[in-house]
C-alpha positions in Angstrom: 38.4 15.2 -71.9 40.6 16.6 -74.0 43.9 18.6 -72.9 43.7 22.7 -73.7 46.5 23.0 -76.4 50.1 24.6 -74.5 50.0 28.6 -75.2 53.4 30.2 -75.0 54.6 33.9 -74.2 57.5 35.4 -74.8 59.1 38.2 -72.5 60.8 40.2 -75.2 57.5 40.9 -76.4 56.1 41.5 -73.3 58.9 43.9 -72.7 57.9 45.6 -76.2 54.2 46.0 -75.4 54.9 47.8 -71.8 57.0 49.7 -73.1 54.7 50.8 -75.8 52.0 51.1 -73.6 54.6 53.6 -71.3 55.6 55.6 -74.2 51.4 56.5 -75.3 51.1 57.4 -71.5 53.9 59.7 -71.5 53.6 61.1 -74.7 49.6 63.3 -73.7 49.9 65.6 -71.8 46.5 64.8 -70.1 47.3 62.7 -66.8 44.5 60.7 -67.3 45.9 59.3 -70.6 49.1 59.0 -68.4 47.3 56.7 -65.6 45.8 54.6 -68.1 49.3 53.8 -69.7 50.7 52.8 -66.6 47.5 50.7 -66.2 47.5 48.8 -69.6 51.3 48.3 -68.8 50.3 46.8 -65.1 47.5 44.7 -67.0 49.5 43.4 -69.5 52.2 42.0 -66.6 49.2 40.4 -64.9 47.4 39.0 -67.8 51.1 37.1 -69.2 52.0 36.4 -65.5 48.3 34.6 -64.7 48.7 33.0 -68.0 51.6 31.4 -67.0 50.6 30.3 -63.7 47.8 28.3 -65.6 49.8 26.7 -68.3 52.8 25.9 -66.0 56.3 26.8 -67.5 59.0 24.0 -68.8 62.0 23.3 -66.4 64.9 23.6 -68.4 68.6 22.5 -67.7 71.3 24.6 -68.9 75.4 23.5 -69.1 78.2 24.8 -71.3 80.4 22.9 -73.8 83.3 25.1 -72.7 85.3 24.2 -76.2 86.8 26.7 -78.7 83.5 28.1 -80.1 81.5 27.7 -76.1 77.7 26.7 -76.5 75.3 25.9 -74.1 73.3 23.3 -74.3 69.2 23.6 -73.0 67.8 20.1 -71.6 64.4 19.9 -71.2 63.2 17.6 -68.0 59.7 16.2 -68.4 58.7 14.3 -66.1 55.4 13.3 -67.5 54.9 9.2 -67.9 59.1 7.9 -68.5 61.2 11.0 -67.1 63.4 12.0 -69.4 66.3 15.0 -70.3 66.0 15.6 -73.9 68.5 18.3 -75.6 66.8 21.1 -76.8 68.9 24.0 -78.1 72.7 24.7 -79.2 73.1 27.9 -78.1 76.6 29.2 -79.8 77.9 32.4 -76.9 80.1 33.9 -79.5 82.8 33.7 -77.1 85.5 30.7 -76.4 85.6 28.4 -73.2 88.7 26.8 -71.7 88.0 27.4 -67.8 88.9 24.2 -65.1 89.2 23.6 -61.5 85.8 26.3 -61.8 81.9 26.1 -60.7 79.3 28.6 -61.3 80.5 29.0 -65.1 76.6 29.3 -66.2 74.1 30.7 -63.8 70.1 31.9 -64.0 67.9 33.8 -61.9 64.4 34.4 -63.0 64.6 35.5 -66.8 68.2 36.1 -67.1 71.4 33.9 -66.9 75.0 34.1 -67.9 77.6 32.3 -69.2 81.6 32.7 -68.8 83.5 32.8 -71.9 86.8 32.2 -70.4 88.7 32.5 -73.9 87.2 35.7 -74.6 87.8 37.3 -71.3 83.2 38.3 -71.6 80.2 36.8 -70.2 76.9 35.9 -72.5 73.5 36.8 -71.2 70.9 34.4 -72.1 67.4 35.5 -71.6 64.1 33.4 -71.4 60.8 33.2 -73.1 58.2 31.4 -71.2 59.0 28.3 -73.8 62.7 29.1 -74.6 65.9 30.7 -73.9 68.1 32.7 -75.9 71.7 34.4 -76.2 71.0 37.9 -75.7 74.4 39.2 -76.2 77.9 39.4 -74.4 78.7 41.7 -71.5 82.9 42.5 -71.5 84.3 42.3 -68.2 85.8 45.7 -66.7 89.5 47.4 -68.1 92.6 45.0 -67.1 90.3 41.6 -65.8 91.0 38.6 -67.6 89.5 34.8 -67.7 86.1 34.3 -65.9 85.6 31.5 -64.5 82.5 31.7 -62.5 79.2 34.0 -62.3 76.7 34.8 -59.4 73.5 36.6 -59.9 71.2 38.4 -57.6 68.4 40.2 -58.9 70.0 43.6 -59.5 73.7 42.4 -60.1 76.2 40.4 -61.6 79.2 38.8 -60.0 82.3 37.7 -62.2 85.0 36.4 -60.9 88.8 35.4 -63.2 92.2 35.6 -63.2 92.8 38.5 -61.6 89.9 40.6 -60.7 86.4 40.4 -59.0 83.9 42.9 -60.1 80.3 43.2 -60.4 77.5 44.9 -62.9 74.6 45.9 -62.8 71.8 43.5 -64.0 70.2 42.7 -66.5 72.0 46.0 -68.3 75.4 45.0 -68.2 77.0 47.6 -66.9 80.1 47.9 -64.3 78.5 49.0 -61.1 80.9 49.1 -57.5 84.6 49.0 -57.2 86.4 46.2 -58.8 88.4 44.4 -56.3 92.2 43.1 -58.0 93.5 39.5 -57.1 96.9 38.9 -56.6 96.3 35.2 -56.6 94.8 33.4 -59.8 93.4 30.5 -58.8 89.7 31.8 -58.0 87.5 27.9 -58.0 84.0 30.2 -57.6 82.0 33.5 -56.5 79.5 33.4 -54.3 77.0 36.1 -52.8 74.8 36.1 -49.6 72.5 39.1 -48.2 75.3 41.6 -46.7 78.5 40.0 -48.5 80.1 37.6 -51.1 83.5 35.5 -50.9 85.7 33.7 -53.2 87.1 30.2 -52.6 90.8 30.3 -54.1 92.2 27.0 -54.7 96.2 27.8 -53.3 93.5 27.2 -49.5 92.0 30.0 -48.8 88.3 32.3 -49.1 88.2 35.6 -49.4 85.7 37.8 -48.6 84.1 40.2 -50.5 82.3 43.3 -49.2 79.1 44.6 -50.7 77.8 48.7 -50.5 74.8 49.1 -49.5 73.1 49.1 -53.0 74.6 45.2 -53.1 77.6 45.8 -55.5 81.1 45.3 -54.7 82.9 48.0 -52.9 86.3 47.5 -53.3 87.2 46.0 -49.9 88.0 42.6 -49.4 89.2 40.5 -46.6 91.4 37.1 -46.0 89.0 34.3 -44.2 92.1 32.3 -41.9 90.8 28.6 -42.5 91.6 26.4 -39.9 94.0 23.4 -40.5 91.9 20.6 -41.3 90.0 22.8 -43.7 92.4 24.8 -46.0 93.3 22.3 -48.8 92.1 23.2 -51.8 88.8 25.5 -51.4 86.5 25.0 -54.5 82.9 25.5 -54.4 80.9 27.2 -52.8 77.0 28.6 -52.1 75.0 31.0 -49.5 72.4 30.1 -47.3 71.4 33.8 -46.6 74.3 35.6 -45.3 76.4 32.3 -44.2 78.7 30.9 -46.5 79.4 26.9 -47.4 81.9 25.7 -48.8 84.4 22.8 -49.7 87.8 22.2 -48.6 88.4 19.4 -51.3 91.4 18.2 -49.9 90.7 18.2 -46.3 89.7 15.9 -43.6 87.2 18.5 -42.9 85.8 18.7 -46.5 82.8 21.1 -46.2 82.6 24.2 -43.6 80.1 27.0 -42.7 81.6 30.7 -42.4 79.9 33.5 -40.7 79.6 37.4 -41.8 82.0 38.0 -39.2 84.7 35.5 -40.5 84.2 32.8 -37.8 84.8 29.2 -39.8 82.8 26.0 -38.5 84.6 22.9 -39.9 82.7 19.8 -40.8 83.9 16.3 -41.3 83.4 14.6 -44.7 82.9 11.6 -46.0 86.2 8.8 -44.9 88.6 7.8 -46.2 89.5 11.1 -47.1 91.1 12.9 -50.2 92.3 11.2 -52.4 89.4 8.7 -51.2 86.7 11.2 -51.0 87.1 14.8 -52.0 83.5 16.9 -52.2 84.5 19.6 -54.6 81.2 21.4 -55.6 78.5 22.5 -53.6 74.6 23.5 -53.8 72.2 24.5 -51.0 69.6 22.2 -50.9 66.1 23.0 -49.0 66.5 23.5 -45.3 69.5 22.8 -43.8 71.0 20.2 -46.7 73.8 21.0 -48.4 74.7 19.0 -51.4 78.3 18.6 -52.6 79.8 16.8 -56.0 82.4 14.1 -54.6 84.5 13.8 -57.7 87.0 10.9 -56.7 84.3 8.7 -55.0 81.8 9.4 -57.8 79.3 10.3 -55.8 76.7 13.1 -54.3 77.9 14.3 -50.5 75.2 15.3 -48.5 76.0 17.3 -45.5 73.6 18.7 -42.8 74.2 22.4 -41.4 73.4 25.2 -38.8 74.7 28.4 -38.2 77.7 26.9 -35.9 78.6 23.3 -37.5 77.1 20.2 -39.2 77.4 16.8 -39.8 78.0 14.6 -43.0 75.2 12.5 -44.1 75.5 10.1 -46.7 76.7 9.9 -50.2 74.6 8.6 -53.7 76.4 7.1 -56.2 77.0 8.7 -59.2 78.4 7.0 -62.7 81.2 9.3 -63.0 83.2 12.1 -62.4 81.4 15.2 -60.8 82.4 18.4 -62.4 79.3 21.1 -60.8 75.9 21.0 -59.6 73.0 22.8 -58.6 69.8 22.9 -57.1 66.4 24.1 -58.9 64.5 27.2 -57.5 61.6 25.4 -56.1 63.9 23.0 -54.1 62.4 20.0 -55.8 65.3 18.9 -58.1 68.9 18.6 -58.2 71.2 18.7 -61.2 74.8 17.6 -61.7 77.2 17.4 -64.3 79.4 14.7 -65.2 82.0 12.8 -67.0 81.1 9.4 -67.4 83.1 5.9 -66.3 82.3 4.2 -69.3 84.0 7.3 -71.6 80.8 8.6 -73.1 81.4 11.7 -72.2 79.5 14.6 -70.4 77.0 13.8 -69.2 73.8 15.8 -67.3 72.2 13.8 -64.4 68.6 15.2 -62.6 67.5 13.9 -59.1 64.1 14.6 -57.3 64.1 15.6 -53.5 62.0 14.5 -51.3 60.7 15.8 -47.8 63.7 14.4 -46.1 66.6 16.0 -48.6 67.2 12.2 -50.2 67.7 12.4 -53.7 66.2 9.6 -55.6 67.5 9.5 -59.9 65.1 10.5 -62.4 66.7 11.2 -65.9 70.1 11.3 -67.6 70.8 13.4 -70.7 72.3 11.1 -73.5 76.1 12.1 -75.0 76.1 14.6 -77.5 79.7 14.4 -77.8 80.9 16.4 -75.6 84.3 15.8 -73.3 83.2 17.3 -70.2 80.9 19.8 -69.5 81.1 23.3 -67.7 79.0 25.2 -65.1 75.2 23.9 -64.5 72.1 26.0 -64.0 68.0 25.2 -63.5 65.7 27.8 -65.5 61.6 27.6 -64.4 
């Protein structure tokens, strides 16, 4: 039988017909005409949503070049017959890259994700069609804040984090929304956000923590985390499982550790011998209670077990070079790291399935586009 041809839709003019339909409801002053607007908008939503449902959406892979001119780069997984990552757009931001020691530097959360453009001292929105994604335009960080190095999204705000400032907007507009909180200490590795607050991991060893009003921007306030001996060396990524923080000591004995809203740190052992042996830099939640970290020196994915008070190391999977971020796609199914290859080709995108058990078995490897090393990683479904 033969397959229904693919039908695409794109949100943009989705967005267009609403807000037509909107407009003709507002414009009679008969209420009935108004109610049928607001209806023909609602159908329109359900009609494009059921028809995506059917036809299944493409899961996309999105990294930065970080270079001069910053691009990112959309990878298309298909994992129909031979799995494969295939390059699919060159997205130029308009902005410049140049950000290290960084994760989170490209982020996406339902239609929308971001970009840093650490030269340019802006972000880039990208936006998504149901078959493709798009630069939308650049958002400017707020008066005074300089170099962003990573982004974290929610569904009504954006995080940025640089040089010397941590400040959040209102999403997808753009707009500054909360208090910016001012760093005194420049070497911010990545921002984070959980239900009730958000925290950065600063590199010199130690996390600060961010609070959040009640509408889930940044208030202003922030607060000190005191890490523990074994696990204040070098603190560089990071991710929320709700409202409890991971994150990785790269340096330490006790490489990954679990912090509480209330400030309380629960150190966790990594992987031995450790830095310079083994160092797990980057970190992704993973489905349950797995944690998955990018273990740059050892080549290799950490995987680290957790509950609200502790954890344990796991295992590590080989990786063919050096780890630079990763991330874990919404439905849980598939993990994505970044790269720079042992045998100098470059950077290089790597996608693992996960099974029931949180083991990650390979499934597809982008080929070199010519690229150094790549920045900040991000699913889109």
């Amino acid at each position: 039988m033969k397959a229904a041809p693919r039908r695409e839709f794109n949100l943009k003019g989705l967005v267009v017909i609403m807000r037509r339909g909107l407009k003709w409801g507002r414009s009679t002053s008969k209420s009935n005409l108004c109610r049928v607007g607001g209806m023909l908008a609602a159908m329109f939503v359900t009609a494009a949503l059921a028809a995506a449902a059917d036809f299944g959406r493409d899961t996309f892979v999105l990294t930065s070049t970080n270079s001069s001119t910053n691009d990112v780069l959309v990878f298309k997984l298909d994992t129909d017959g031979a799995p494969s990552l295939s390059l699919v757009s060159t997205l130029p931001t308009g902005g410049a890259g140049g950000a290290s020691a960084n994760a989170g530097a490209v982020q996406f959360n339902d239609g929308f994700g971001v970009v840093v453009n650490y030269g340019s001292n802006n972000v880039s929105q990208l936006v998504r069609g149901f078959g493709s994604i798009s630069v939308a335009g650049t958002i400017n960080l707020a008066p005074n804040c300089v170099k962003p190095v990573s982004a974290a999204l929610t569904d009504e705000h954006l995080f940025v984090v640089g040089a010397n400032c941590a400040e959040s907007h209102s999403w997808p507009s753009g707009n500054v929304d909360g208090a910016v909180v001012a760093l005194a200490d420049t070497t911010a590795g990545q921002i984070a956000v959980g239900e009730t607050w958000g925290a950065v991991t600063l590199e010199s060893g130690s996390v600060l923590q961010l609070s959040l009003t009640n509408g889930g921007a940044l208030n202003g306030a922030s607060t000190t985390v005191t890490l523990p001996a074994g696990a204040n060396k070098t603190p560089l990524g990071a991710a929320f499982w709700k409202d409890l923080l991971g994150f990785n000591p790269a340096h330490s004995p006790d490489s990954f550790a679990l912090v509480d809203k209330n400030g309380d740190v629960f150190p966790v052992a990594g992987p031995t011998p450790p830095y310079p042996g083994n160092a797990p830099c980057w970190l992704a939640k993973g489905p349950g209670n797995i944690w998955y970290s990018g273990n740059s020196p050892a080549h290799a994915i950490s995987i680290f077990f957790g509950d609200g008070q502790g954890g344990v190391f796991y295992k590590s999977v080989a990786l063919p070079g050096v780890a630079t971020d990763i991330t874990v796609s919404p439905d849980r199914k598939w993990l994505a790291v970044i790269y720079s290859a042992s045998d100098g080709s470059g950077g290089r995108v790597a996608v693992f399935s996960i099974d029931g058990f949180g083991d990650l078995t390979p499934v597809a490897t982008s080929n070199p586009v010519g690229v150094a090393a790549f920045n900040g990683v991000a699913f889109s479904q």
